[in-house]
C-alpha positions in Angstrom: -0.1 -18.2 20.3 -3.0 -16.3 21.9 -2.8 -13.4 19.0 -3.2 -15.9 16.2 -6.1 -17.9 17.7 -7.4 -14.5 18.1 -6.8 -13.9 14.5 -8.4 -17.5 13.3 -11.3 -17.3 15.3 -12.2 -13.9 14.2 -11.7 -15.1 10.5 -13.6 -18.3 11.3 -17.0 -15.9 12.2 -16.1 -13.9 8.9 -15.2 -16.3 6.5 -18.3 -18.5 7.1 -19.9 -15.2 7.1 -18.8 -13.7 3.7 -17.2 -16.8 1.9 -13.4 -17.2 1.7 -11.1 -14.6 0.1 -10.1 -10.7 0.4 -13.7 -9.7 1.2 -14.1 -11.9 3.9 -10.7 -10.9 5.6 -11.7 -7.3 5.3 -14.8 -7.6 6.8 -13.1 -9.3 9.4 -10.1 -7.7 10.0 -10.3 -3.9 8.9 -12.1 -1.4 9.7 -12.9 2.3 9.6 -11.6 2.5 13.0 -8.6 0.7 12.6 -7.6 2.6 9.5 -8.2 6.1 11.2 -5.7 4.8 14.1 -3.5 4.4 11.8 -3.5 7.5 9.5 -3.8 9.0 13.1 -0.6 8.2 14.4 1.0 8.9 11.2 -0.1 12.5 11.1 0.5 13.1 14.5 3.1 15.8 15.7 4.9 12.7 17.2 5.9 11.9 13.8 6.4 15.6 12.9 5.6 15.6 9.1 7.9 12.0 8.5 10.8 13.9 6.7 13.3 11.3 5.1 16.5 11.3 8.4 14.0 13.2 10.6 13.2 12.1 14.0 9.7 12.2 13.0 10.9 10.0 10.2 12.7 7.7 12.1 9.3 7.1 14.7 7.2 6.6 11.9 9.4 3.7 9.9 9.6 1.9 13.6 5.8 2.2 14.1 5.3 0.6 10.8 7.9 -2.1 11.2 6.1 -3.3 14.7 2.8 -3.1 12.8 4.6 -5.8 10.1 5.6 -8.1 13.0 2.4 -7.8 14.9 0.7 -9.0 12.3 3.3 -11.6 11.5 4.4 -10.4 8.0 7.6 -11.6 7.6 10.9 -9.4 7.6 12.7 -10.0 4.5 16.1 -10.1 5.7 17.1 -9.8 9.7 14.7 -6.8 9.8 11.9 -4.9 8.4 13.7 -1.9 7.7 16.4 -1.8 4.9 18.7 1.0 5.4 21.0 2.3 3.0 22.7 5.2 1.8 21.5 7.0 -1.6 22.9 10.7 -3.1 24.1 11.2 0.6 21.0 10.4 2.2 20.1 7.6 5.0 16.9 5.8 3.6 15.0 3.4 5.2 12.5 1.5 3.4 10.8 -1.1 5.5 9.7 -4.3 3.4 7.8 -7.6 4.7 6.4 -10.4 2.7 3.6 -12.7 3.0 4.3 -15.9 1.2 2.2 -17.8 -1.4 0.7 -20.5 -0.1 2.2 -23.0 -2.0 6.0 -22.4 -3.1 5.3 -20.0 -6.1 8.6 -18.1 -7.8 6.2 -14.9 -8.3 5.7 -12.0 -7.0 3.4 -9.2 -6.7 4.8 -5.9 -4.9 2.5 -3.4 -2.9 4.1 -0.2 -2.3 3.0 3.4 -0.3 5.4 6.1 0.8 5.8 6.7 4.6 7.9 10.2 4.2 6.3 13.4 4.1 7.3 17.4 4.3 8.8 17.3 7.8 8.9 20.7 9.4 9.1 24.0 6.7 9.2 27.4 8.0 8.2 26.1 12.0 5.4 24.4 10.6 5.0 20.4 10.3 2.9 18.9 7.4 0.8 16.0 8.8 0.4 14.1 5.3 -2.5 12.6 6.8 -3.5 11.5 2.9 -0.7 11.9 1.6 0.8 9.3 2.6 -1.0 7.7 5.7 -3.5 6.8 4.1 -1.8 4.8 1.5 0.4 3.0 4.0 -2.7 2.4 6.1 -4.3 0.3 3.1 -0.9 -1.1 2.3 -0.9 -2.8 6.1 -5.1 -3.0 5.9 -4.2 -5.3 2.9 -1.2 -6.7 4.6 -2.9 -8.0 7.4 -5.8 -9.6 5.4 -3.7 -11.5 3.5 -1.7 -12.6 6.2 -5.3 -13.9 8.0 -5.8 -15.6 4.6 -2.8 -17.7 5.3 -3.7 -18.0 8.6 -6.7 -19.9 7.3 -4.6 -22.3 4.4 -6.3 -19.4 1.8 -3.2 -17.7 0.9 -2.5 -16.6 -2.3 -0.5 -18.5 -5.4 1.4 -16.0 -5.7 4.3 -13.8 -2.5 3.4 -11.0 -1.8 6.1 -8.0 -0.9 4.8 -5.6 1.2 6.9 -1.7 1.0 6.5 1.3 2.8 9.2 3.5 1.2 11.0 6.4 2.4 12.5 9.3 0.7 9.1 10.0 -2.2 9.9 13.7 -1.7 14.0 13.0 -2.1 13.9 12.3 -5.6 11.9 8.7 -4.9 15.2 7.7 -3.6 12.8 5.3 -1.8 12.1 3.4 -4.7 15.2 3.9 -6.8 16.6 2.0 -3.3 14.0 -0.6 -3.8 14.5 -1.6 -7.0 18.5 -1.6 -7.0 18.3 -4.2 -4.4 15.9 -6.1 -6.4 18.3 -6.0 -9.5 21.3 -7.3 -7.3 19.7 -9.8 -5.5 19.4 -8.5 -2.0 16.1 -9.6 -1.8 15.3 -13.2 -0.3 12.0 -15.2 0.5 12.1 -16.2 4.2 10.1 -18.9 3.3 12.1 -20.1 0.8 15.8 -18.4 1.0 15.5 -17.9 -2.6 16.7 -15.0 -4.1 13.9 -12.5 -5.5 14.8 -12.3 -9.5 13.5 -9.0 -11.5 12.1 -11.5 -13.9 9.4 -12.8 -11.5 8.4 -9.7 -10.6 4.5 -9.9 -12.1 3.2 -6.7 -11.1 4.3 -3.2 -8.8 1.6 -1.7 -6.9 1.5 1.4 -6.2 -0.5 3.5 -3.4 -0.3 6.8 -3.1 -2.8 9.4 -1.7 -6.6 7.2 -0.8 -8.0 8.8 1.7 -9.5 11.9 0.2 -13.0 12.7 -0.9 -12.7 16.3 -2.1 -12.1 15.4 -5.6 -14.9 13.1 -7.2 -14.7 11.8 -10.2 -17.8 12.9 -11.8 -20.9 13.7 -10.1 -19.8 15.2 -7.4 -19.7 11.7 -5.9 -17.5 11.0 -2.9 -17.3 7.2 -3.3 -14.6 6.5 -5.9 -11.3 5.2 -6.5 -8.6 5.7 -9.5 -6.6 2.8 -11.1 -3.6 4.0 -13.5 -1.9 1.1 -15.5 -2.5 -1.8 -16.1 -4.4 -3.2 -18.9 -8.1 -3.9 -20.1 -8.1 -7.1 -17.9 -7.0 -5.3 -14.8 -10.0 -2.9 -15.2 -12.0 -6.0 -15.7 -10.9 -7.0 -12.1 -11.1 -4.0 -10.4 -15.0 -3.9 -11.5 -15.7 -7.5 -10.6 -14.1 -6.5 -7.2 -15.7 -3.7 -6.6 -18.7 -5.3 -7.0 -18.2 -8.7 -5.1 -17.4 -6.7 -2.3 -20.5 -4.1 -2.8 -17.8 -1.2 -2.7 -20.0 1.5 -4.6 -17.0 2.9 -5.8 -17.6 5.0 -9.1 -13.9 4.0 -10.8 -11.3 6.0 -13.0 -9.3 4.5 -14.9 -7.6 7.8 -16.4 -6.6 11.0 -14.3 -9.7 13.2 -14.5 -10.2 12.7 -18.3 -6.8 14.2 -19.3 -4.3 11.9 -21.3 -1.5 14.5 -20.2 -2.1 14.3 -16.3 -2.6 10.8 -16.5 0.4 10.2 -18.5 1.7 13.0 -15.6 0.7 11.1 -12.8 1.1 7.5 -14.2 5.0 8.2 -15.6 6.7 10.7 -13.7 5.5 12.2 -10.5 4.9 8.6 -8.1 7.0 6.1 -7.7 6.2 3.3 -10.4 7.8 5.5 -12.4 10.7 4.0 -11.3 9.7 0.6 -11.7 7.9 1.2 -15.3 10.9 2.5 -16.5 12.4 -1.2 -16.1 10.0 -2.6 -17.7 7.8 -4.1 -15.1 4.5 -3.8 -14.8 2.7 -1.5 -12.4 -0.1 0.4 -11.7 -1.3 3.5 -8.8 -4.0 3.3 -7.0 -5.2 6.9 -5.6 -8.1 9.3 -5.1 -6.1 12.1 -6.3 -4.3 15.2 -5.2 -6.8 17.8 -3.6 -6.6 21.5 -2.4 -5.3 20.0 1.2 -2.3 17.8 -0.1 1.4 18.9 0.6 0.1 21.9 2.9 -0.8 21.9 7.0 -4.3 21.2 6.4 -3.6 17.9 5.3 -4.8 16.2 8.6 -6.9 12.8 9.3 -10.4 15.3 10.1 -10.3 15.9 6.6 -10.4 12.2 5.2 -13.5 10.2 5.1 -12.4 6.4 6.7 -15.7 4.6 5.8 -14.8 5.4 1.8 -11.3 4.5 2.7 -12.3 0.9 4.0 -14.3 0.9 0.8 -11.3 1.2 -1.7 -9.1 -0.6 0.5 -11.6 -4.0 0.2 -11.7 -3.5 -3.6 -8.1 -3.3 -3.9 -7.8 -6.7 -1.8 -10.1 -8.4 -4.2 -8.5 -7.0 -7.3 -5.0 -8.1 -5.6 -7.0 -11.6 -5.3 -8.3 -11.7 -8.8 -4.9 -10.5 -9.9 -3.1 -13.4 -7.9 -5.2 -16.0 -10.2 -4.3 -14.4 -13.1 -0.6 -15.4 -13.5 
């Protein structure tokens, strides 16, 4: 009880503030700080590189499933982690939901990779951006939502939050994910209903956000890349990015290339998976730089202020996008 008055009292001070909606709960609830704690953690040698079955591995999907319950995103199931085996592998996923505020049969999914490199040759590979970063957004956004709620602000539509394993297994991960979508493993808490493919609007996708070392154009640090989706989608990524004064200079291809974006967008991340059933998705990233998948790869190298930047103009967008449906 003493946690969520903290939580409404805080969002009371905000939300008169900044007006209801995403941009109020992130100026409220996330900050630079709190996102740098996170991608910390991640990246630290306690969690030894997060190798799908590692040790490492095992820490991290724990840390994240206390994170879910602290913040009192519900488990969808009797817990937060859904372990199964794929191809001879243990996977854990670890999936929470914040309800619509009103009984809603839709759903939007936001998704980020936990796993990482482990340990090669005696050496572990942080992956503080890639993918702490991402699954620091993916709770930023999970706890503003939930403090929406808190308020009677939620969204119309659930909202599935996923930190998948097993991206550098073959996106086992997400080939997990959506096989217990199809068979109906999935059920609102809320509810008890079972979660259909069908109602399924959209599959987000997070992968690598913290970086600045590839601009856009301009040499400009403040940006963020959006792949998918359709003209209306940019639409609401620029109207967010705005409300929430952002600054973000936005892509909407990778790098001007139709290859690397058809690359990027089709085969190497894991909507790939979900595209190729036919549901909708789009990644949100600030692209590969000379630091990902090697040891330099660590939170000193990431810029947190830019990161609470795209991390606010995703919630909006997520916001606009709820509307939408």
């Amino acid at each position: 009880m003493k946690k969520r008055q903290k939580i409404f009292f805080s969002l009371i001070f905000f939300s008169f503030a900044a007006g209801f909606g995403c941009s109020a709960q992130i100026g409220g609830m996330v900050s630079a700080s709190s996102l740098r704690s996170k991608v910390e953690f991640l990246s630290s040698p306690l969690c030894d590189g997060r190798a799908t079955e590692s040790l490492g591995g095992m820490e991290a999907a724990f840390w994240i499933s206390r994170q879910m319950q602290h913040d009192e995103v519900l488990p969808m199931g009797d817990s937060y982690m859904h372990s199964r085996m794929a191809s001879g592998r243990r996977i854990r996923n670890i999936i929470g939901i914040v309800p619509s505020e009103k009984p809603s049969d839709r759903y939007i999914i936001i998704a980020a990779h936990y796993d990482n490199l482990g340990v090669l040759n005696g050496n572990y590979y942080p992956g503080a951006d890639s993918n702490a970063s991402g699954v620091a957004a993916m709770l930023s956004v999970a706890r503003s939502l939930r403090g929406m709620k808190v308020l009677g602000k939620g969204l119309p539509v659930n909202v599935i939050f996923v930190a998948l394993d097993a991206k550098q297994v073959n996106m086992l991960g997400a080939e997990c994910l959506y096989s217990d979508l199809a068979a109906g493993r999935l059920r609102n808490p809320a509810t008890g209903a079972v979660v259909r493919k069908s109602q399924v609007s959209m599959f987000v996708n997070i992968d690598i956000l913290g970086g600045t070392l590839a601009p856009i154009r301009n040499g400009n640090p403040r940006y963020l890349i959006m792949l998918g989706g359709d003209e209306s989608h940019r639409k609401m990524l620029r109207n967010a990015n705005e409300k929430v004064d952002a600054g973000l200079q936005l892509g909407f291809d990778y790098y001007g290339s139709r290859d690397f974006t058809d690359l990027f967008y089709r085969r190497v991340s894991e909507q790939k998976v979900f595209i190729a059933h036919d549901i909708p998705s789009v990644m949100f990233t600030s692209g590969i730089t000379m630091n990902t998948n090697r040891v330099a790869d660590t939170a000193e190298t990431l810029d947190f202020y830019v990161l609470r930047a795209r991390v606010a103009a995703i919630c909006q967008w997520l916001e606009f996008l709820a509307y939408s449906f």
